[in-house]
C-alpha positions as CSV (number, residue, x, y, z in Angstrom):
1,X,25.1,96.2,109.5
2,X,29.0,97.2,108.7
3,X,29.1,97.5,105.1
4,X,30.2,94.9,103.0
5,X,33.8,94.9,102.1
6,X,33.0,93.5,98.5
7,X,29.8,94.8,96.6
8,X,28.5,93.7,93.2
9,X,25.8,95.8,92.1
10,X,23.9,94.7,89.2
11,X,27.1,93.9,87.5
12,X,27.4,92.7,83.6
13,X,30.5,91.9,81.4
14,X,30.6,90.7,77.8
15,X,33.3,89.9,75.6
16,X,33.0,91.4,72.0
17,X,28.9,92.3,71.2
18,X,27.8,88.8,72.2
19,X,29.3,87.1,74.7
20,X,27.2,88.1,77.6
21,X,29.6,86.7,80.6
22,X,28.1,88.3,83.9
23,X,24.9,89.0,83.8
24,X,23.0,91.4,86.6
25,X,25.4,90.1,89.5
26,X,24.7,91.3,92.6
27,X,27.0,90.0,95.7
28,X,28.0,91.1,98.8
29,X,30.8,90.4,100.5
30,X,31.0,90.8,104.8
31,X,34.7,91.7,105.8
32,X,36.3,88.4,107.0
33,X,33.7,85.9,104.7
34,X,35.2,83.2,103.0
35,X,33.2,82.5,100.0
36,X,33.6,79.2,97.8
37,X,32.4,79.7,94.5
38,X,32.0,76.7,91.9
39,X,29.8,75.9,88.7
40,X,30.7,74.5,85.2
41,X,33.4,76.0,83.0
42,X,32.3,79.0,81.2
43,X,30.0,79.8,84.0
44,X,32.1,83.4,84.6
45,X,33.1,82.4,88.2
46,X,36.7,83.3,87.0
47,X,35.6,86.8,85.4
48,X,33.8,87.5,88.6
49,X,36.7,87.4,90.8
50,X,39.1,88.9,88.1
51,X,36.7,91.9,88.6
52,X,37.4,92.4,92.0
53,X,41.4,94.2,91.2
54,X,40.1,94.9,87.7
55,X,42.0,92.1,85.9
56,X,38.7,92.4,84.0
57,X,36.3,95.0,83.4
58,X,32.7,95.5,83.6
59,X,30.3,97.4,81.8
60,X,27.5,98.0,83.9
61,X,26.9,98.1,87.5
62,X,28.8,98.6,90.2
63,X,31.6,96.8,91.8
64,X,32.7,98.7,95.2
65,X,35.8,96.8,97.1
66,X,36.7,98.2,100.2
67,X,34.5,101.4,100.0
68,X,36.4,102.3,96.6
69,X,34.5,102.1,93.3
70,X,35.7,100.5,90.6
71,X,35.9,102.2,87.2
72,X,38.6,103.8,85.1
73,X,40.1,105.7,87.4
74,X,44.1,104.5,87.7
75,X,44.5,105.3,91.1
76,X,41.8,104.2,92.6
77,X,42.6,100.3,90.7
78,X,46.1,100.8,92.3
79,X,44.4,101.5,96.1
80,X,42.2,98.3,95.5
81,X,45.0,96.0,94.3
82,X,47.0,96.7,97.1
83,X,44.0,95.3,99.1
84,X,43.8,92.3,97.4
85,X,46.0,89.6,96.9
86,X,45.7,87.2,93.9
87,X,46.6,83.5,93.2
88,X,46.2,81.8,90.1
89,X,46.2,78.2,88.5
90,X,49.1,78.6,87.2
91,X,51.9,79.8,89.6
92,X,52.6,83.2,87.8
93,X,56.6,83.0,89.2
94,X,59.6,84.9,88.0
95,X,61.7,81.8,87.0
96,X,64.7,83.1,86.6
97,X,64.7,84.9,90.8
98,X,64.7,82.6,93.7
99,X,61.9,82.4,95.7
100,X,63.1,84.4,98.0
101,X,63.5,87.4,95.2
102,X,59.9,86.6,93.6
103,X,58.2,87.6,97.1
104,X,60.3,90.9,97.9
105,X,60.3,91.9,94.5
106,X,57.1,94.0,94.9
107,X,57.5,95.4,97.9
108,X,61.0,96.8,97.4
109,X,59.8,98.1,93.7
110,X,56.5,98.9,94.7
111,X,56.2,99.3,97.9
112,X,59.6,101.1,98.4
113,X,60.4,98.8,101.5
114,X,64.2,98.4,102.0
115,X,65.7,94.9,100.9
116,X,66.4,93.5,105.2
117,X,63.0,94.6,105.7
118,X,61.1,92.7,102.8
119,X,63.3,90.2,103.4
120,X,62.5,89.6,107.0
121,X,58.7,90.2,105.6
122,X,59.2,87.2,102.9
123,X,61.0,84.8,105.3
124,X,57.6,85.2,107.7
125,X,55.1,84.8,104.8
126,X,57.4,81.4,103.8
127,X,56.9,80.2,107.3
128,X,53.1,81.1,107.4
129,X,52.9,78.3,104.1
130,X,55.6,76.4,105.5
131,X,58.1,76.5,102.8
132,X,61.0,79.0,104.6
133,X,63.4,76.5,103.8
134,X,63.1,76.8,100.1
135,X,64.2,80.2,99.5
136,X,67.3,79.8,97.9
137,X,65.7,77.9,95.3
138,X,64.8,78.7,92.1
139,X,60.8,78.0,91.3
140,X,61.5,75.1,88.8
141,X,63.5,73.2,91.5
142,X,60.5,73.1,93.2
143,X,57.4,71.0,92.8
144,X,53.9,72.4,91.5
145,X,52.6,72.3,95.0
146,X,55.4,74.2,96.7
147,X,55.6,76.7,93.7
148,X,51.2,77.6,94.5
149,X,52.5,77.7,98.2
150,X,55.3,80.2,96.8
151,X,52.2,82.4,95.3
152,X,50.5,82.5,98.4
153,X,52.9,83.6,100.2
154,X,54.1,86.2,97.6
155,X,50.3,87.4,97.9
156,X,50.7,87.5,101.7
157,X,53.6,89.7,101.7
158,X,51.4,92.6,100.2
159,X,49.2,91.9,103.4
160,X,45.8,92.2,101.7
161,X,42.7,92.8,103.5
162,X,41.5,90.1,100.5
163,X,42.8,87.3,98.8
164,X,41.6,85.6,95.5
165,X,41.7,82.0,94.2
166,X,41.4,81.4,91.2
167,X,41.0,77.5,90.6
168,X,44.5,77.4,92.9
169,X,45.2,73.2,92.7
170,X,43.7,72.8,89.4
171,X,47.0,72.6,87.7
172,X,48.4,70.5,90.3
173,X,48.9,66.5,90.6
174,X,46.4,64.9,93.4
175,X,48.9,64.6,95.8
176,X,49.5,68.2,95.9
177,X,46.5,69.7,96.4
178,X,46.5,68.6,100.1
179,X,49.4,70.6,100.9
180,X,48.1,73.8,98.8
181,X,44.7,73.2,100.4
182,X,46.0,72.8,104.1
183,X,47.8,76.2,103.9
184,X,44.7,78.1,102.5
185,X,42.5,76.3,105.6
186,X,45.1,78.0,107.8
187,X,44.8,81.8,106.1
188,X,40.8,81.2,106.6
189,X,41.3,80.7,109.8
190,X,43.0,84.2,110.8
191,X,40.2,85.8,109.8
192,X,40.8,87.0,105.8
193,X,38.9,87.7,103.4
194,X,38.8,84.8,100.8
195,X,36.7,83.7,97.8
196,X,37.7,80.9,96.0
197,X,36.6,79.4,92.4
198,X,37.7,75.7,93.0
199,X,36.0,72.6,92.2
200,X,36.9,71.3,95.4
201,X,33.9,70.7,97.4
202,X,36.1,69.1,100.4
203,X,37.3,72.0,101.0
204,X,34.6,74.0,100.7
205,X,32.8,72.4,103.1
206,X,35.8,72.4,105.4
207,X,36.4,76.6,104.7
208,X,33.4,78.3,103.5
209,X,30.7,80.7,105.0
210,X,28.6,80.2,101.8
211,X,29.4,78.1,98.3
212,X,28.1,80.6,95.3
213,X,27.1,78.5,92.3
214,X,27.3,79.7,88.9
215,X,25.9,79.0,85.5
216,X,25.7,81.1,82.3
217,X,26.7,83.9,83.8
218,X,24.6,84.3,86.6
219,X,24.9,83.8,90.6
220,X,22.1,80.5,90.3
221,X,22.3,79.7,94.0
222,X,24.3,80.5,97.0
223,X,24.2,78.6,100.7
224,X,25.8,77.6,103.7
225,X,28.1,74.9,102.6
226,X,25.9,72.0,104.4
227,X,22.5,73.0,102.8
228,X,24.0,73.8,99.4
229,X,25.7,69.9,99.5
230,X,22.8,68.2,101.2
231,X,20.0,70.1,100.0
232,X,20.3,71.8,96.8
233,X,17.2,73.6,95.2
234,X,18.1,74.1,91.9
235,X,18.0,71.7,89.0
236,X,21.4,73.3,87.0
237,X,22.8,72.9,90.9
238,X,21.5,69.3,91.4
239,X,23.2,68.3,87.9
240,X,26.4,69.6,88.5
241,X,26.6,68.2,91.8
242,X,25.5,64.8,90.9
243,X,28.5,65.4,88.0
244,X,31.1,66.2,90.5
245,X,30.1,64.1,93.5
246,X,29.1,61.2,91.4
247,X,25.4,60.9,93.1
């Protein structure tokens, strides 16, 4: 077995003295694995992957991404968040730079890559989402679905060996989340590593190795994406299925 490229090892998080919001989470996560995880809000699917590039902390356990543990050691937070690329709900743009500027912003600053050279870099990771032709623009001249597409491909540009969804089309209108959607199907197919907190079970089924669920805290029940659907074997599962899919 190659080691995992993510590991959660008896993980726990709480917020103040009470709020106990992962509780004894073990995961692991094989290089290339696209993992959907879903569950009811508050369930800590969001504090899990925030984890991952130390957005949040833990307190306990051990959380090992890319062979690099996690704890208060600066540089080894900087290694792991240059492995791991990071999209949000909301689109997290600099309004006030094109699009263009947003996604070479890092690297020049950053990464110290020269401006033709991020450039270049940004115009391919536009193309990759399909949205090149946009880079003049300035993010509010753009709709919600082309401004997530913008994060991707500003997340691209770092060229992480992972990349992180957070809930990616839930601020978006319905007829967005296609477009948003269809670009992350075509990243899962070249063979990144993905996990993905998204109620949307279409495309899990369409994308994921395994669907996590979630509740209180705890990893409840995890699956291949046609037994976790058709044959669920938990009762908090079978609820919030039955919620979302309406049966």
């Amino acid at each position: 077995m190659t080691e995992p490229i993510i590991r959660f090892d008896k993980v726990n998080k709480w917020y103040g003295n009470d709020f106990h919001v992962l509780r004894d989470i073990d995961l692991d996560v094989a290089k290339g694995e696209r993992i959907v995880i879903c569950g009811p809000s508050g369930s800590g699917k969001s504090t899990l992957i925030r984890c991952i590039n130390r957005l949040e902390e833990h307190q306990q356990g051990h959380l090992i991404v890319d062979g690099i543990e996690l704890t208060d050691d600066i540089k080894a937070i900087d290694q792991v968040r240059k492995e791991v690329g990071m999209v949000f709900q909301q689109f997290n743009l600099f309004p006030h730079l094109t699009v263009l500027e947003n996604l070479t912003l890092s690297p020049m600053w950053v990464g110290k890559v020269p401006k033709k050279e991020a450039e270049e870099k940004a115009m391919a990771q536009l193309e990759r989402v399909r949205i090149a032709n946009q880079a003049s623009k300035y993010p509010l001249q753009l709709s919600g679905g082309q401004q997530q597409r913008v994060a991707i491909a500003r997340a691209l540009c770092l060229k992480p060996k992972i990349m992180l969804f957070d809930e990616p089309t839930s601020a978006l209108d319905p007829e967005m989340i296609k477009e948003v959607l269809d670009v992350m199907i075509e990243l899962a197919n070249q063979g990144i590593t993905m996990i993905c907190v998204t109620h949307e079970m279409g495309f899990a089924k369409a994308v994921a190795d395994r669907v996590i669920f979630m509740d209180q805290g705890q990893i409840v029940e995890q699956n291949t994406p046609e037994e976790f659907f058709n044959n669920p074997q938990n009762e908090r599962s079978k609820d919030f299925l039955s919620k979302i899919l309406g049966h």
